[in-house]
MARBASE-724935 format. One line per 8 residues: for each residue x, y, z of N, C-alpha, C. Coordinates in pm, 1 decimal. Example, Ala and Ser with C-alpha at 12.3 -4.5 7.8 and 13.67 -1.06 7.14 Angstrom:
2
1319.0:-569.0:780.0:1230.0:-450.0:780.0:1320.0:-330.0:780.0  1285.0:-225.0:708.0:1367.0:-106.0:714.0:1290.0:3.0:787.0
//
This chain:
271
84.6:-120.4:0.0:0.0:0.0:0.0:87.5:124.6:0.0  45.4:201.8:-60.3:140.9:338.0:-101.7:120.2:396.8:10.0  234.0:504.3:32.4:207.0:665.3:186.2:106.6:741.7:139.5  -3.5:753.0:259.0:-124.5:857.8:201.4:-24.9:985.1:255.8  -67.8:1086.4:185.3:10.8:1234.5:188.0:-102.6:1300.6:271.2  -95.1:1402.2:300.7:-186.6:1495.7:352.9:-165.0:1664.9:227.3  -279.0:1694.5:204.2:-277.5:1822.9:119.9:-364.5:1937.9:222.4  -271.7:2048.4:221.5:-355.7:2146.1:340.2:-344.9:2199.1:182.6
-486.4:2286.9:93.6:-543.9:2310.1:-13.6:-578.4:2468.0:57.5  -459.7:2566.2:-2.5:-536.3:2712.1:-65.3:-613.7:2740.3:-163.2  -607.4:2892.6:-204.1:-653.3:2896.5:-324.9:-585.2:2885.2:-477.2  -658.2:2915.1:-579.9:-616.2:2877.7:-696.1:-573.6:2764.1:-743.5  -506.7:2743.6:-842.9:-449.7:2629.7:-931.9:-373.1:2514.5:-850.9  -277.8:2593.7:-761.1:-157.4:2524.4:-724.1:-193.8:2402.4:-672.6  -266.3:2383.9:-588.7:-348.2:2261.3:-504.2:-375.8:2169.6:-578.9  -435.2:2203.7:-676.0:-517.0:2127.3:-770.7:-352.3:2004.9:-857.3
-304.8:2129.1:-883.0:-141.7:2081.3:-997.2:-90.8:1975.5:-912.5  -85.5:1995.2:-728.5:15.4:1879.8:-684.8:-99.2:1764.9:-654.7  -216.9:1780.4:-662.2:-302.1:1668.3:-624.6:-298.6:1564.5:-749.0  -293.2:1653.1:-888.3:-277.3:1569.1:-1025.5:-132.3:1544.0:-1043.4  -14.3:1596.4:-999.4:77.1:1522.6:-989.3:91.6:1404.8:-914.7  85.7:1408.7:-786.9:94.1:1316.7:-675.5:16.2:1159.0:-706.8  -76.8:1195.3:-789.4:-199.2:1089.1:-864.1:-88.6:1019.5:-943.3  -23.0:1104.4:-1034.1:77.4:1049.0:-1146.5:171.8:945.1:-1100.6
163.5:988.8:-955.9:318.1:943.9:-903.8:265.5:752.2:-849.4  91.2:794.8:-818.3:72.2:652.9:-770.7:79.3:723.8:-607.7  86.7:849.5:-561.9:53.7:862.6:-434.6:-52.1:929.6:-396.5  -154.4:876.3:-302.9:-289.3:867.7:-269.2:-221.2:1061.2:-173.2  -285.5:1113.0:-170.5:-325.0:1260.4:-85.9:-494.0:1231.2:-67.4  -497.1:1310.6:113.4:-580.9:1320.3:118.6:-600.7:1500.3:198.6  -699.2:1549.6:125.6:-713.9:1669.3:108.3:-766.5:1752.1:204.4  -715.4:1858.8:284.9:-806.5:1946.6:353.0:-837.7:2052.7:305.2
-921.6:2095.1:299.5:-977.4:2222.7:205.0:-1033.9:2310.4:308.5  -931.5:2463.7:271.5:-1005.7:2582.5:353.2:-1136.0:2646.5:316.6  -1228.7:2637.1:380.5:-1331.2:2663.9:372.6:-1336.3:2826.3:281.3  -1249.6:2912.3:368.2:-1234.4:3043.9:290.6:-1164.3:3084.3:202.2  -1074.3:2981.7:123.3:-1004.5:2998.4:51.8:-1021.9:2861.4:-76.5  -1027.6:2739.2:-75.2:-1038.0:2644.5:-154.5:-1131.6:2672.9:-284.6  -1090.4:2618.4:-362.7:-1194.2:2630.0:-497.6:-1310.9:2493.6:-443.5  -1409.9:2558.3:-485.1:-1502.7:2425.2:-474.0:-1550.1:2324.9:-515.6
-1459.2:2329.7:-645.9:-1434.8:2246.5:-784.3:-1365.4:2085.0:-732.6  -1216.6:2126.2:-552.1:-1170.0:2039.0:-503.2:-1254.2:1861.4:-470.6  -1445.2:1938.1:-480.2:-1502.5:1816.4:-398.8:-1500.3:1741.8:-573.1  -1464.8:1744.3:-646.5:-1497.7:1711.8:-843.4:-1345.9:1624.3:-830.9  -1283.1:1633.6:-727.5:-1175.6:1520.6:-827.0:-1143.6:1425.7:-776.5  -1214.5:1323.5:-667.7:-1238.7:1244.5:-637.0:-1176.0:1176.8:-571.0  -1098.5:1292.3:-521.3:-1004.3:1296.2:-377.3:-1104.5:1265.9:-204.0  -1032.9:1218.1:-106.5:-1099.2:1232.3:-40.0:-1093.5:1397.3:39.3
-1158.9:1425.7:40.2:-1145.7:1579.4:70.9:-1269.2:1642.9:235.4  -1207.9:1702.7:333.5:-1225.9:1742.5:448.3:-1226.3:1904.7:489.4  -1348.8:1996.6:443.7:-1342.5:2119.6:477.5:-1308.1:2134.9:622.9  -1222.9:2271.9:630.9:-1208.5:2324.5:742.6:-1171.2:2421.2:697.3  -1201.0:2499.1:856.2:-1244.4:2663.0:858.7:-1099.3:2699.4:899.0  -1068.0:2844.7:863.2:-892.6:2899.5:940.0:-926.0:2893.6:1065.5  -818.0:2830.9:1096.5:-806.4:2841.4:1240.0:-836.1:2694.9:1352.6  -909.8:2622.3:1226.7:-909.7:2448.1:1322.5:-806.4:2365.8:1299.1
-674.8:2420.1:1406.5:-567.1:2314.2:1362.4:-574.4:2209.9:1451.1  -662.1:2189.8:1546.8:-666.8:2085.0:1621.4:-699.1:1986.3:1506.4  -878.8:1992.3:1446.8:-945.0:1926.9:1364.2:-862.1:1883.6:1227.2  -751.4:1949.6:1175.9:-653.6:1920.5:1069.3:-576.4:1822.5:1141.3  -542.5:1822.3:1259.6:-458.0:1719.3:1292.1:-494.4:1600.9:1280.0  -633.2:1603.2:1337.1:-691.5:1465.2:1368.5:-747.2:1358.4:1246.9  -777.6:1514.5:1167.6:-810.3:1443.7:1030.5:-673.5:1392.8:964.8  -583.8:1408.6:932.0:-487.2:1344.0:885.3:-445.5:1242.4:978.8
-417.3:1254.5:1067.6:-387.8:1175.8:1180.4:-490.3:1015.8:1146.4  -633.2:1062.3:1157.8:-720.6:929.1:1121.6:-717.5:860.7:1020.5  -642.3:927.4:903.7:-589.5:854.6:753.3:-474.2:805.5:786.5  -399.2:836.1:863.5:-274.4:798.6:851.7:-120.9:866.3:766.8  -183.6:964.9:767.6:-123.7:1048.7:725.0:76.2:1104.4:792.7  118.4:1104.2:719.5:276.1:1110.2:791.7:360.2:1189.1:725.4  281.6:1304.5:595.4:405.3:1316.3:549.7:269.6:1451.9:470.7  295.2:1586.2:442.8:198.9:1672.4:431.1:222.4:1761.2:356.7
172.8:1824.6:268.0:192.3:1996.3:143.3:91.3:2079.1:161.3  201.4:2162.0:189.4:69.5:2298.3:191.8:115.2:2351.5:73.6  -36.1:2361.0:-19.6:-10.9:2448.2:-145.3:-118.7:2554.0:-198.7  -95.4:2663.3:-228.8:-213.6:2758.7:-279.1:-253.0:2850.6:-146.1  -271.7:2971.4:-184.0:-204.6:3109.2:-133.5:-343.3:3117.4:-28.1  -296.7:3154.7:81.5:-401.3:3209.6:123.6:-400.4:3329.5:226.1  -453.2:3419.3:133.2:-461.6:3561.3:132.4:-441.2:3641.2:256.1  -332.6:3723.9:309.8:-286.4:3781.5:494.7:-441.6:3847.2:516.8
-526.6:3907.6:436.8:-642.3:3947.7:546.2:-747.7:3836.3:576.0  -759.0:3734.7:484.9:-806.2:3641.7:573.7:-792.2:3547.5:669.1  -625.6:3553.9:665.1:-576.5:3497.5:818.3:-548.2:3559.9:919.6  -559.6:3694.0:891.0:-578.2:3826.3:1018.9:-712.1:3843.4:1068.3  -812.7:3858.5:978.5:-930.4:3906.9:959.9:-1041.5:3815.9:999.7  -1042.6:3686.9:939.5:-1128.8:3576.4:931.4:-1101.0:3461.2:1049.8  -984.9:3467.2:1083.4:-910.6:3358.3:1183.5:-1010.1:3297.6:1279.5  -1093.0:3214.2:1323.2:-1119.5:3170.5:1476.4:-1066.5:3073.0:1497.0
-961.6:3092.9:1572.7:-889.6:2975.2:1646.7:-961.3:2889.4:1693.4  -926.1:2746.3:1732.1:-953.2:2646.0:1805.4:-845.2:2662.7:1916.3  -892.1:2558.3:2019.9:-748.9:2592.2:2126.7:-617.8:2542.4:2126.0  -635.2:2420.7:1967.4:-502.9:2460.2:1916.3:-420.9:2529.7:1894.3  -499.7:2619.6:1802.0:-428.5:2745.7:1777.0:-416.0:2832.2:1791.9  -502.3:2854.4:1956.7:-507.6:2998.8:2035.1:-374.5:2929.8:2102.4  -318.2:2828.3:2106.2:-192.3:2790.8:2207.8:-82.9:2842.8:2128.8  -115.0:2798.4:2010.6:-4.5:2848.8:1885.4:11.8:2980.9:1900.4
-61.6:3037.8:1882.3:-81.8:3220.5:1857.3:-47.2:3266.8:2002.0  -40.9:3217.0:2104.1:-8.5:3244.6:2236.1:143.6:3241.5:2236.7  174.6:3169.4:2170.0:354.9:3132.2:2189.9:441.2:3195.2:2101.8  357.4:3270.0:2005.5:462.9:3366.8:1898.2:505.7:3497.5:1933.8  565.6:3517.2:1883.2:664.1:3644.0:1909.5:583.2:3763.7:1863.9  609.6:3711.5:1740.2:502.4:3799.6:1647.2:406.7:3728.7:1573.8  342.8:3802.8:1497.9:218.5:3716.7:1451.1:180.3:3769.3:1300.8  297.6:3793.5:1216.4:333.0:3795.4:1037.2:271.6:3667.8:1015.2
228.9:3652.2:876.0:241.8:3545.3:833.3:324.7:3432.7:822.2  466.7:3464.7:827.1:510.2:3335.3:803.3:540.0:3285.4:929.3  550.7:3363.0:1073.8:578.4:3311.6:1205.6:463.2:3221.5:1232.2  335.6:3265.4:1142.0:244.3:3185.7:1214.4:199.7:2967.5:1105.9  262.4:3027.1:1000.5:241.6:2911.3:953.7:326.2:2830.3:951.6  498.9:2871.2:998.0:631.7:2827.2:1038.8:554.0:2765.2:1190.9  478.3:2825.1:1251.7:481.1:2778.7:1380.3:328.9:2660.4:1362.0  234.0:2684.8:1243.6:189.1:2566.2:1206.8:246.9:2443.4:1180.2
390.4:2448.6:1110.0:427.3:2351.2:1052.8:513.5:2261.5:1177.1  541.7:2335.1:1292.6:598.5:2320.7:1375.2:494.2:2212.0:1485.7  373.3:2258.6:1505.4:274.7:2194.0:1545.2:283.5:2108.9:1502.0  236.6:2080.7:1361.6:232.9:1943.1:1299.2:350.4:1808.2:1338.3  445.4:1899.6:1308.6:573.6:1801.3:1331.4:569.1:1758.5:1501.0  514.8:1815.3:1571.9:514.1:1790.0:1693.4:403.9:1656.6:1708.7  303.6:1657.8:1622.2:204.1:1565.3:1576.1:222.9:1413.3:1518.1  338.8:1444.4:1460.2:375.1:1321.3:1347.0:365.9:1335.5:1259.0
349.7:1499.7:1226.3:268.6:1454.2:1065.3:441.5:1574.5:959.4  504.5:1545.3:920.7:604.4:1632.7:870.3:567.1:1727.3:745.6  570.2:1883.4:727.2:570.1:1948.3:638.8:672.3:1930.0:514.8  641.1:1921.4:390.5:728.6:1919.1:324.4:708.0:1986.7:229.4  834.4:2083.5:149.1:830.8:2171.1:-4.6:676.7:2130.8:-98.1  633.7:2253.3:-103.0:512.5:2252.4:-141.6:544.3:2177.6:-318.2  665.4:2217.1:-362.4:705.4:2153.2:-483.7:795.6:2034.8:-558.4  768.2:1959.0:-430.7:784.2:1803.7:-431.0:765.4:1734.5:-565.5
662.5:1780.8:-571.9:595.2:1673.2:-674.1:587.6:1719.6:-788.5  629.7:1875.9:-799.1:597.2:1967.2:-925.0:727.4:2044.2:-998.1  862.7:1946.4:-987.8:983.0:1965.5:-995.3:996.9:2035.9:-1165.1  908.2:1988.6:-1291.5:924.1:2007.5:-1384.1:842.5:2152.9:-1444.9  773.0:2191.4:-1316.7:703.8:2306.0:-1358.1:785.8:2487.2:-1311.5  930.6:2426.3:-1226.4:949.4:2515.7:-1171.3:1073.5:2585.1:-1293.2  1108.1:2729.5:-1262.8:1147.5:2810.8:-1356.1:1277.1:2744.2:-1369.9  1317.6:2752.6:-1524.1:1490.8:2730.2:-1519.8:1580.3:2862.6:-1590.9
1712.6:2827.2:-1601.5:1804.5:2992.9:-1580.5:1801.9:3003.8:-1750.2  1707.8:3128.4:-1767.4:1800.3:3195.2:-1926.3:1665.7:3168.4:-1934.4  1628.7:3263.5:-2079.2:1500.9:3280.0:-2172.0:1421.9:3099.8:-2188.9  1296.7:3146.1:-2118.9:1229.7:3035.8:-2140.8:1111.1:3074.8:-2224.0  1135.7:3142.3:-2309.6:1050.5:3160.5:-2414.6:1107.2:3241.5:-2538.1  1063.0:3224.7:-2628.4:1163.4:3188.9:-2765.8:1268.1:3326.6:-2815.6  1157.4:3485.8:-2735.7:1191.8:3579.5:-2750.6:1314.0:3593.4:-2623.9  1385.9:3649.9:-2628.3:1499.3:3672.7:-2527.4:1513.1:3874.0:-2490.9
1535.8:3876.0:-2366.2:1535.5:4029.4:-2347.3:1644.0:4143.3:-2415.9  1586.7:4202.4:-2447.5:1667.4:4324.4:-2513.5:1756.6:4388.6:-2428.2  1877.3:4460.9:-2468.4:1958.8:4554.8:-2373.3:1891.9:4630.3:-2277.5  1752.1:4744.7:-2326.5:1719.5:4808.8:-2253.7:1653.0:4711.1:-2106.9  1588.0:4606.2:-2178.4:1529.8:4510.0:-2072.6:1600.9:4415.7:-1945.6  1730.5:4444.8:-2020.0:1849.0:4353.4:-1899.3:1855.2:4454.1:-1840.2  1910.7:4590.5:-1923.8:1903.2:4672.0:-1783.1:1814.4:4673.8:-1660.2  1691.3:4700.6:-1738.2:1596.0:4703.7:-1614.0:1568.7:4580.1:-1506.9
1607.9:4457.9:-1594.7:1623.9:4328.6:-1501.3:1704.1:4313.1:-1404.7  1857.1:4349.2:-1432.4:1960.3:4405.5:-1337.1:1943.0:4487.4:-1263.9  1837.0:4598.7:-1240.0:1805.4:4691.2:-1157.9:1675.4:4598.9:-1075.2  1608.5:4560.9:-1105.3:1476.1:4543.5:-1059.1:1501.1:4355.8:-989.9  1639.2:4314.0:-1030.9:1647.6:4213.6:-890.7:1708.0:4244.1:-800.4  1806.0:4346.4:-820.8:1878.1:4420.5:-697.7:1731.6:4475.2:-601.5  1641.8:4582.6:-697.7:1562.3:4597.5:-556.7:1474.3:4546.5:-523.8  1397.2:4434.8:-612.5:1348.4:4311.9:-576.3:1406.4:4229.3:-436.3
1540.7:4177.8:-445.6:1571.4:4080.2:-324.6:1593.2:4208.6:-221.3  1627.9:4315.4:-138.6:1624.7:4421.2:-95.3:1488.6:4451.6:-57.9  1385.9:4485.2:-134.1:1281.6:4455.1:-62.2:1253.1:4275.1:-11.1  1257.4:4241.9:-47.8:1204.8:4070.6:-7.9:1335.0:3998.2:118.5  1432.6:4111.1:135.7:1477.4:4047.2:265.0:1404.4:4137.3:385.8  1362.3:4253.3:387.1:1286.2:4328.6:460.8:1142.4:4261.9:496.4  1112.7:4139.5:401.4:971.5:4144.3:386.6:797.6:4193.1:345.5  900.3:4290.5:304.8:758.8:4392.2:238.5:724.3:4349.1:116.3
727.9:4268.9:30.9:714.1:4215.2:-81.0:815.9:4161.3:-181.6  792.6:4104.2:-305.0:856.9:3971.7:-387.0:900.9:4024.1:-506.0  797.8:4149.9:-541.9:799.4:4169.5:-695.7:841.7:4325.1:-686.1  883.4:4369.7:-754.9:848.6:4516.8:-874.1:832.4:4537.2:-981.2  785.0:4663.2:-994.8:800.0:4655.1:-1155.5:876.7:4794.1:-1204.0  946.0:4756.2:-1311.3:1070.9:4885.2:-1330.5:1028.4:4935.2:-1450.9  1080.9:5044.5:-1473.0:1116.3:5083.3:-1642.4:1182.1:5199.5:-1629.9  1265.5:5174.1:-1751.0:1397.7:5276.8:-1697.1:1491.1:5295.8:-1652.9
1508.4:5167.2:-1584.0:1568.2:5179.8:-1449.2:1473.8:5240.4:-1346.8  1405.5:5268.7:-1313.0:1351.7:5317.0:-1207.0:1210.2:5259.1:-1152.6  1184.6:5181.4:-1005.4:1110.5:5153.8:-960.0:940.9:5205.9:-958.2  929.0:5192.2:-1004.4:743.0:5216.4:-1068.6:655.7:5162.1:-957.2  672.9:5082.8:-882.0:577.5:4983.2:-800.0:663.8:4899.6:-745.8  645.9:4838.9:-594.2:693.6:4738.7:-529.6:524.2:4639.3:-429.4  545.1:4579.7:-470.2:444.9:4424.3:-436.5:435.0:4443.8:-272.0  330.7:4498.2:-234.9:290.3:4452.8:-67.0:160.0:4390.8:-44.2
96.5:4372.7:22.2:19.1:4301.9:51.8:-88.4:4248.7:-51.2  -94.9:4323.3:-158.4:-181.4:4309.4:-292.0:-212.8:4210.1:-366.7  -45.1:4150.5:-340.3:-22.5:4033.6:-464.6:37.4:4111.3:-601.4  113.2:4015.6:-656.7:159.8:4057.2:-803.4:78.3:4110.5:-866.6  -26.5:4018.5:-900.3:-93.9:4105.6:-1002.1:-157.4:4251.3:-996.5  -222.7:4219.0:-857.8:-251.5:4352.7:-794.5:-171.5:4458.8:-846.4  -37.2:4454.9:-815.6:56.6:4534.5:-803.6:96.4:4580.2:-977.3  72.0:4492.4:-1030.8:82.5:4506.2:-1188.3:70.3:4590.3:-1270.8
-77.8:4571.4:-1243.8:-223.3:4655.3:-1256.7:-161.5:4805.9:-1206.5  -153.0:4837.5:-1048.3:-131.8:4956.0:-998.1:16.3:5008.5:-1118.2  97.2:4913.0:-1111.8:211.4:5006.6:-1199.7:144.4:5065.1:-1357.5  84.1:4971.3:-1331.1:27.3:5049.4:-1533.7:-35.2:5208.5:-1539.0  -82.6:5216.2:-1428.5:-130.9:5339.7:-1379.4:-45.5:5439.5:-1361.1  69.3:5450.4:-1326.1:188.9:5503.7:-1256.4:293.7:5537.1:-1426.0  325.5:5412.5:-1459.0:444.9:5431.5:-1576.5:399.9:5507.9:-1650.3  312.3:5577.4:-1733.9:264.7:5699.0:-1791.4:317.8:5636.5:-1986.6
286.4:5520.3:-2005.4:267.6:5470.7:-2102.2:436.5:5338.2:-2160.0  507.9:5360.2:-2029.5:654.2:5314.8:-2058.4:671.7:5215.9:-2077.2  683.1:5102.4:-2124.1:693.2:4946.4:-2108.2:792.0:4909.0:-1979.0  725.0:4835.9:-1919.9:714.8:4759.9:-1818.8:805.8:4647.2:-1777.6  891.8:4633.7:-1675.4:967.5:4476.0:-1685.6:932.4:4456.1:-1506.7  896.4:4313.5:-1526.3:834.7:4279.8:-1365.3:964.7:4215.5:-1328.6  957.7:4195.4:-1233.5:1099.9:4088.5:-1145.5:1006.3:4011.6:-1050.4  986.3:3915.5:-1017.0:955.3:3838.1:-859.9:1092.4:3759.4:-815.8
1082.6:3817.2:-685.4:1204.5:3662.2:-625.9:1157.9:3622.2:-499.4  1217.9:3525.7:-451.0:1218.2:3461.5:-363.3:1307.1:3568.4:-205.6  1237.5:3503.3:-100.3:1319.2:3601.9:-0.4:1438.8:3565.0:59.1  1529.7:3632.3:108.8:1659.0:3521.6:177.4:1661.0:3413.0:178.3  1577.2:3366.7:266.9:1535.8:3287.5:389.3:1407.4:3216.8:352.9  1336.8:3218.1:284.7:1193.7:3167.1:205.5:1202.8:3022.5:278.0  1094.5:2984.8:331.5:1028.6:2835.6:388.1:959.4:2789.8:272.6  1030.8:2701.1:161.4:939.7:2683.7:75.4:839.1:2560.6:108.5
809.9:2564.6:243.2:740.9:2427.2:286.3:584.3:2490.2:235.1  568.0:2635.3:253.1:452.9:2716.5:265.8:480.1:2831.0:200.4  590.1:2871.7:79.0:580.3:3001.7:43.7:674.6:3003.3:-36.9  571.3:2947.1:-151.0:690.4:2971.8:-289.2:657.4:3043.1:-389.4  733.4:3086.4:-450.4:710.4:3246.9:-563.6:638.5:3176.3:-673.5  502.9:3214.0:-695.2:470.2:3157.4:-801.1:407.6:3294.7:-894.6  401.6:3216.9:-1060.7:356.2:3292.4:-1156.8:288.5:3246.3:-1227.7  193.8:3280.7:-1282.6:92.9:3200.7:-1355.6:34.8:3268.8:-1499.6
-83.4:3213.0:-1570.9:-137.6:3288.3:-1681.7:-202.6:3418.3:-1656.9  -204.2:3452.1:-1516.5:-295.7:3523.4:-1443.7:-197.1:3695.2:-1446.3  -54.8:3651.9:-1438.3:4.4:3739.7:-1424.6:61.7:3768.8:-1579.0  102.8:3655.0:-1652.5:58.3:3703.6:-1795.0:-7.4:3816.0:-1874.2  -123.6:3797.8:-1814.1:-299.0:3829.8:-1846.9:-253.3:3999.8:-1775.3  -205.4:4027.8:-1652.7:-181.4:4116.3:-1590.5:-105.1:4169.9:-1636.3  23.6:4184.8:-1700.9:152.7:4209.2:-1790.9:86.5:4243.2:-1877.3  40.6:4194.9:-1991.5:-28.4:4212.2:-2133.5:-133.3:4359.1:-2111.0
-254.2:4348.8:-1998.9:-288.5:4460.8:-2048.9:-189.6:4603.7:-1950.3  -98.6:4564.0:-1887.1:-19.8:4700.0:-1847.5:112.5:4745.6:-1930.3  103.0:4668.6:-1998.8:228.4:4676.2:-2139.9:362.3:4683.9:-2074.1  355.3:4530.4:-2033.2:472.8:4512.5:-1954.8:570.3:4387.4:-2065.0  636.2:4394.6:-2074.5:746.7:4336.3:-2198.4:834.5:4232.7:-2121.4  868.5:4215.7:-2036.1:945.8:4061.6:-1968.9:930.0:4077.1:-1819.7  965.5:3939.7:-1820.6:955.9:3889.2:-1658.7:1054.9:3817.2:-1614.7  1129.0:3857.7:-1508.0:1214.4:3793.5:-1458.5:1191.4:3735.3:-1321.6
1249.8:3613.7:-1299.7:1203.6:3510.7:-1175.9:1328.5:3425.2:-1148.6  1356.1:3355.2:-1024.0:1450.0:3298.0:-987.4:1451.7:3151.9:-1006.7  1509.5:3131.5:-1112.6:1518.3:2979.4:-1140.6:1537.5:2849.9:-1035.8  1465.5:2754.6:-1066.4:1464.6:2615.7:-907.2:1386.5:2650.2:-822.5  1368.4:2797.7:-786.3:1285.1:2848.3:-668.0:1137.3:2907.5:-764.6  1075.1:2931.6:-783.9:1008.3:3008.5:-858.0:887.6:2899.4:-929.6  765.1:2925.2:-916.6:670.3:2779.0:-962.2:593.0:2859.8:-1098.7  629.0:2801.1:-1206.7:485.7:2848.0:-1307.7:422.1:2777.5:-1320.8
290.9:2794.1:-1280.6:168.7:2739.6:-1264.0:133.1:2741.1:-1421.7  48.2:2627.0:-1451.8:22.2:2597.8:-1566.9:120.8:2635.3:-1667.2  293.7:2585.6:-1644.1:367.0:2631.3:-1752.0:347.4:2599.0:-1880.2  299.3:2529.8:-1966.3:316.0:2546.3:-2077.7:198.9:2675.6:-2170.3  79.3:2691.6:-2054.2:22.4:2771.6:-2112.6:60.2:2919.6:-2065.0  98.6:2918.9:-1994.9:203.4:3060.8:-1943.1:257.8:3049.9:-2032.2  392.5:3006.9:-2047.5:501.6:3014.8:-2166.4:409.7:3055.7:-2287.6  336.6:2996.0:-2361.7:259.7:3028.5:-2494.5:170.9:3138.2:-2472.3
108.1:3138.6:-2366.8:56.8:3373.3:-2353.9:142.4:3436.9:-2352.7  277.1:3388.5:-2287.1:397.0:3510.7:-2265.3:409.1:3521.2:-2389.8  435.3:3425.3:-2512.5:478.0:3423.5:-2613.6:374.4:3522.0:-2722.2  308.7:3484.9:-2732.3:190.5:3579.3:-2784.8:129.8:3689.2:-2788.5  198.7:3733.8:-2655.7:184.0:3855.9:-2599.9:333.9:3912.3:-2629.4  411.2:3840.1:-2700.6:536.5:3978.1:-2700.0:651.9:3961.1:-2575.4  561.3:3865.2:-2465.4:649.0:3888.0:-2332.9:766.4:3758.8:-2330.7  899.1:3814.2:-2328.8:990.5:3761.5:-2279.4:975.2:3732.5:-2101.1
1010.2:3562.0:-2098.6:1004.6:3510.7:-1939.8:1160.0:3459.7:-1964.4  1228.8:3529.6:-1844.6:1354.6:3424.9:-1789.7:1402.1:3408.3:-1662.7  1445.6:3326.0:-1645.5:1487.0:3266.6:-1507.4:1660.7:3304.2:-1471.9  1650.6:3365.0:-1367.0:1799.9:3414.8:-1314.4:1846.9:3336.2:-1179.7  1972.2:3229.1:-1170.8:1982.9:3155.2:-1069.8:2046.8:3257.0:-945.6  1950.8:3241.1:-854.2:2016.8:3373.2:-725.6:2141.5:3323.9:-698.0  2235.0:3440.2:-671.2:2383.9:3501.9:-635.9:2419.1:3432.6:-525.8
//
C-alpha cells in the first residue's frame, strides 16, 4: 500500500497541480480544504477531501492523523487578510498564537508547521511533486530580453531581493531603471495593474524573487497565466524570476501567452 500524503489546499491552481501530480506518481493525498479559501471544484476530483475553517488546527490534525497520514503539502495562497481578519482559532491554535513572538504570516504558519511536526505529521516543499514546472536559468521563451530590458532586469532584482529580505514584498516593476511599483500586501498582479497606472505609457519589466530565507514548505514564488494576463494589459514586456525556486503554474500555457503577448520570461539563478 502506497504513503497517504496529507494536502492542506489554498486557493487557486496550485493545489489542484500537486493533487494531479501526486496521482501520477501513484501517491494517494488526502485533502483538507479551507473553507475560505479552496476552490469548490476540489469536492470534483475524487479525492478524499475534508473542509475546514482557518483556524481548526486541532481538527486538521486529527483528520490526517485518522488517515494515517505522515508526510503533508501545503499548497495555494491564502490571502494575509483572511488569516488576520477571518481567523477563529480552536485551542489549538489559540496555544499556537499564544507562543509567537510575532504574529506575520510566516511566524504563524512556520509555527503551524511546527505543530504538525510535533504531531507526526512532517511538512514538506510545497514543490515536491511539481519539480518540472518550476522556472529554469536563461530565456524560457523563444523571444529573449533586449539591452534596454536587462538593464531594467539588473536593476529590478537588486531591488526586488532588498525589498524581499525586509519582507515587504517579492515583486516590482521597473522601467527605466527606475522603480514604478513594489508588491505589498496586494499580490503581483494587484501590483501590476497599480504600476500600469503610474508608468505613464513606458513598457514595463516585472521581477519576482524569492526572499533570503523563504520556507518553501509554505511560500513559494509563483507565476501564472494570471500574471501574464496582468503584464499584457499594463504593457509590460518581460519577466524575470528565480530559477529552481520560482513555480509556473500551468507552464506550458504561461510560456505560450507570454509568447503571444510579445512577453519575454527568464529565469535568473540567485547570487
Amino acid at each position: 500500500m502506497s504513503e497517504v500524503y496529507g494536502l492542506i489546499a489554498g486557493n487557486g491552481r496550485f493545489p489542484f497541480l500537486v493533487l494531479e501530480a501526486a496521482r501520477s506518481r501513484g501517491v494517494t493525498m488526502v485533502v483538507a480544504a479551507i473553507r475560505e479559501e479552496t476552490d469548490p471544484d476540489m469536492d470534483a476530483t475524487g479525492a478524499e477531501v475534508h473542509w475546514l475553517g482557518l483556524g481548526q488546527l486541532g481538527k486538521l490534525i486529527q483528520t490526517f492523523q485518522a488517515a494515517g497520514v505522515q508526510r503533508a503539502i501545503m499548497a495555494g495562497q491564502v490571502k494575509h487578510k483572511q488569516i488576520f481578519s477571518r481567523l477563529r482559532p480552536d485551542w489549538k491554535m489559540m496555544a499556537l498564537l499564544a507562543s509567537l513572538a510575532t504574529r506575520n504570516t510566516d511566524s504563524l504558519l512556520g509555527g503551524v508547521a511546527r505543530v504538525l511536526q510535533d504531531s507526526g505529521i512532517t511538512l514538506e516543499s510545497s514543490t515536491q511533486f511539481l519539480q518540472p514546472l518550476l522556472a529554469t536559468p536563461g530565456p524560457m521563451t523563444a523571444r529573449d530580453a533586449d539591452a534596454r530590458e536587462r538593464a531594467d532586469l539588473d536593476y529590478g532584482f537588486t531591488v526586488a531581493r532588498h525589498l524581499a529580505a525586509m519582507d515587504i514584498g517579492q515583486a516590482v516593476a521597473i522601467a527605466e531603471c527606475a522603480c514604478v511599483a513594489a508588491e505589498a500586501m496586494e499580490g503581483t498582479d494587484a501590483m501590476i495593474g497599480r504600476a500600469a497606472t503610474l508608468a505613464g505609457g513606458r513598457p514595463l519589466t516585472i521581477v519576482k524573487v524569492a526572499k533570503p530565507k523563504q520556507d518553501l514548505r509554505f511560500d513559494v514564488p509563483v507565476v501564472g497565466p494570471g500574471t501574464i494576463a496582468a503584464m499584457r494589459a499594463a504593457g509590460a514586456t518581460v519577466l524575470g524570476v528565480e530559477s529552481g525556486i520560482t513555480l509556473l503554474l500551468e507552464r506550458e500555457r504561461c510560456l505560450a501567452e507570454a509568447k503571444a503577448a510579445g512577453i519575454a520570461v527568464l529565469g535568473r539563478t540567485r547570487d
